[in-house]
C-alpha positions as CSV (number, residue, x, y, z in Angstrom):
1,X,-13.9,-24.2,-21.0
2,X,-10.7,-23.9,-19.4
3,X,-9.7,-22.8,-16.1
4,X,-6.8,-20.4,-15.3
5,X,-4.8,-20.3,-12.7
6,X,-4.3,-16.6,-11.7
7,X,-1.3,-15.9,-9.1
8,X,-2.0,-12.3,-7.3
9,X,1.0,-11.3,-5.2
10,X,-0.3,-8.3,-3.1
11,X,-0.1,-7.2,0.3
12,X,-3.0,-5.1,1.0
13,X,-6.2,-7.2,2.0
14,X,-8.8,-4.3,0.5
15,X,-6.6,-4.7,-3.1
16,X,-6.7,-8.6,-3.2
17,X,-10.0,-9.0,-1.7
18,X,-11.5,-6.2,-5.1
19,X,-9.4,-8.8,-7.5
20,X,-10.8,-11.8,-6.0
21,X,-14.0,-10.1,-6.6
22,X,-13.5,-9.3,-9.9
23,X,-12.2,-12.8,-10.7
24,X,-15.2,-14.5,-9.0
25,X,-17.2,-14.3,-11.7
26,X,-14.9,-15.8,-14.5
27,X,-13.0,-19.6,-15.0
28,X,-10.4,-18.3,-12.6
29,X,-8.6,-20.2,-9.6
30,X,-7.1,-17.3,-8.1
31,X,-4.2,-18.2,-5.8
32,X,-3.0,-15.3,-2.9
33,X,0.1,-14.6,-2.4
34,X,0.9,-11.5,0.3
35,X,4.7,-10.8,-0.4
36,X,6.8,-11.0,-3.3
37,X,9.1,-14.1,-1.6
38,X,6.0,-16.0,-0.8
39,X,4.7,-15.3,-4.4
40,X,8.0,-16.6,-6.2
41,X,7.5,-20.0,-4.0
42,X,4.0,-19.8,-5.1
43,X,4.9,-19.1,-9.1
44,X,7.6,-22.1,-8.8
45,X,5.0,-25.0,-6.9
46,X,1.4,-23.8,-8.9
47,X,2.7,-23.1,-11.7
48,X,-0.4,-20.1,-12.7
49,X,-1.4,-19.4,-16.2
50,X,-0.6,-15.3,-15.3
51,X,0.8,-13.4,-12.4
52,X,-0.3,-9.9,-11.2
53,X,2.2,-8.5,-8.9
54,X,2.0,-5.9,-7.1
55,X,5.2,-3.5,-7.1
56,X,5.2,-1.9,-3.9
57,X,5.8,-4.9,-1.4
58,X,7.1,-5.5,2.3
59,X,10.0,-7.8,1.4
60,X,11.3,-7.6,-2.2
61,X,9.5,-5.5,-4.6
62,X,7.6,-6.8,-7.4
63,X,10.4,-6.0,-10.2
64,X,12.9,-8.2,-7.9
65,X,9.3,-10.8,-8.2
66,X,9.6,-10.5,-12.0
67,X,13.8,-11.0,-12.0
68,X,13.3,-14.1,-10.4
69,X,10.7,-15.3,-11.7
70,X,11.5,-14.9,-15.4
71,X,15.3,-16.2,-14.8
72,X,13.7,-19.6,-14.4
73,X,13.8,-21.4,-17.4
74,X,10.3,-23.4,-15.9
75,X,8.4,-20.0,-15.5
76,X,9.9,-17.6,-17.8
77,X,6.9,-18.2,-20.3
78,X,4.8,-17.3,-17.7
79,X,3.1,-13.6,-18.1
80,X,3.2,-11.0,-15.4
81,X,1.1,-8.2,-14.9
82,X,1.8,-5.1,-13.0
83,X,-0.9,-4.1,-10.8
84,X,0.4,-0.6,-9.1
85,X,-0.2,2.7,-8.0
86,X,2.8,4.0,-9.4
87,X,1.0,5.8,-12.4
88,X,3.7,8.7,-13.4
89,X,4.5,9.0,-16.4
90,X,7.3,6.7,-17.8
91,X,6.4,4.0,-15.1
92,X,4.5,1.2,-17.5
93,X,7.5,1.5,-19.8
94,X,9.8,0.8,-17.1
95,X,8.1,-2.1,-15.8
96,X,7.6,-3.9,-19.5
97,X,11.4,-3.3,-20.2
98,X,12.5,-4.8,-17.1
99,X,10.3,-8.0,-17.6
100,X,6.4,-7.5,-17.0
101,X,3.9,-8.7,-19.7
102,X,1.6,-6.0,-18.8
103,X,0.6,-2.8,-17.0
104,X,-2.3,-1.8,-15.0
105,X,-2.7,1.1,-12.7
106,X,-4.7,1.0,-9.6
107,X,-7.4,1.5,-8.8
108,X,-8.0,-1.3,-11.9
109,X,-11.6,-1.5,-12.9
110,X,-13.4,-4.9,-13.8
111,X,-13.4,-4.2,-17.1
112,X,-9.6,-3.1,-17.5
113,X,-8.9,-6.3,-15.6
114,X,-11.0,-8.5,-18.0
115,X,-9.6,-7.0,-21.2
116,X,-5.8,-7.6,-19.9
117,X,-6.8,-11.1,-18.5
118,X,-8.5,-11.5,-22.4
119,X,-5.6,-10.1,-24.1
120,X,-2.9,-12.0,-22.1
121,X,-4.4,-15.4,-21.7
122,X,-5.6,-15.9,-25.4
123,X,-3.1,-13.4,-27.8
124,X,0.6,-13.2,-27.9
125,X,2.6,-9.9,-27.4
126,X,2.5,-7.3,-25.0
127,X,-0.7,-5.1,-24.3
C-alpha cells in the first residue's frame, strides 16, 4: 500500500497537532509546515502527494501559498486543500476559483478529512 506524503501549512499548534492526529492512523507522512513561505519551500523540496493550507497565516496568506505554488510547472499537479475558518457563505467558491483543489471548514472532523483525503488522492476533479 502506498504512502502519501501530506504537506500541512498551519500556524496554530492545537490545529496541526488535531491533523497529525487524524493522520496518524492512515499510510500518511505528514510533513509541518508553520507559515505559508516555509510551506512553498517545503511544497518545492518534498514534493507531497496533497497540500492543506491554511488561509489565515502570519506571512503570506494561504491563497498567495496556492499562487505560488500552482505557477510552478513542477507542482502545479499538485492538489491543495483549504483547511479554514473562513466559513461564510461564498468563501469555498472563492478559494476553488482562485486555485485550491478542495475546501474544508474548521473545525474539520476525522471523517470529513478522510473522505477529502479519499476523494483527492484516488479520483480526479474537484470535491
Amino acid at each position: 500500500m502506498k504512502t502519501y506524503v501530506i504537506l500541512c501549512i498551519e500556524d496554530r499548534p492545537h490545529n496541526m497537532r488535531l491533523i497529525r492526529k487524524m493522520l496518524s492512523r492512515g499510510n500518511y507522512t505528514l510533513l509541518e509546515a508553520v507559515s505559508g513561505l516555509s510551506g512553498v519551500e517545503m511544497a518545492e523540496t518534498h514534493l507531497p502527494d496533497l497540500i492543506f493550507v491554511d488561509i489565515n497565516l502570519p506571512d503570506i496568506d494561504g491563497m498567495e501559498v496556492t499562487k505560488r505554488i500552482k505557477a510552478n510547472p513542477d507542482l502545479a499537479h499538485i492538489r491543495i486543500i483549504a483547511l479554514t475558518a473562513n466559513a461564510m457563505y461564498g468563501d469555498r467558491e472563492n478559494y476553488l476559483v482562485n486555485g485550491c483543489d478542495g475546501y474544508l471548514a474548521k473545525p474539520v472532523t476525522r471523517l470529513e478529512l478522510e473522505n477529502m483525503l479519499y476523494y483527492q488522492l484516488n479520483k480526479s476533479g474537484t470535491y
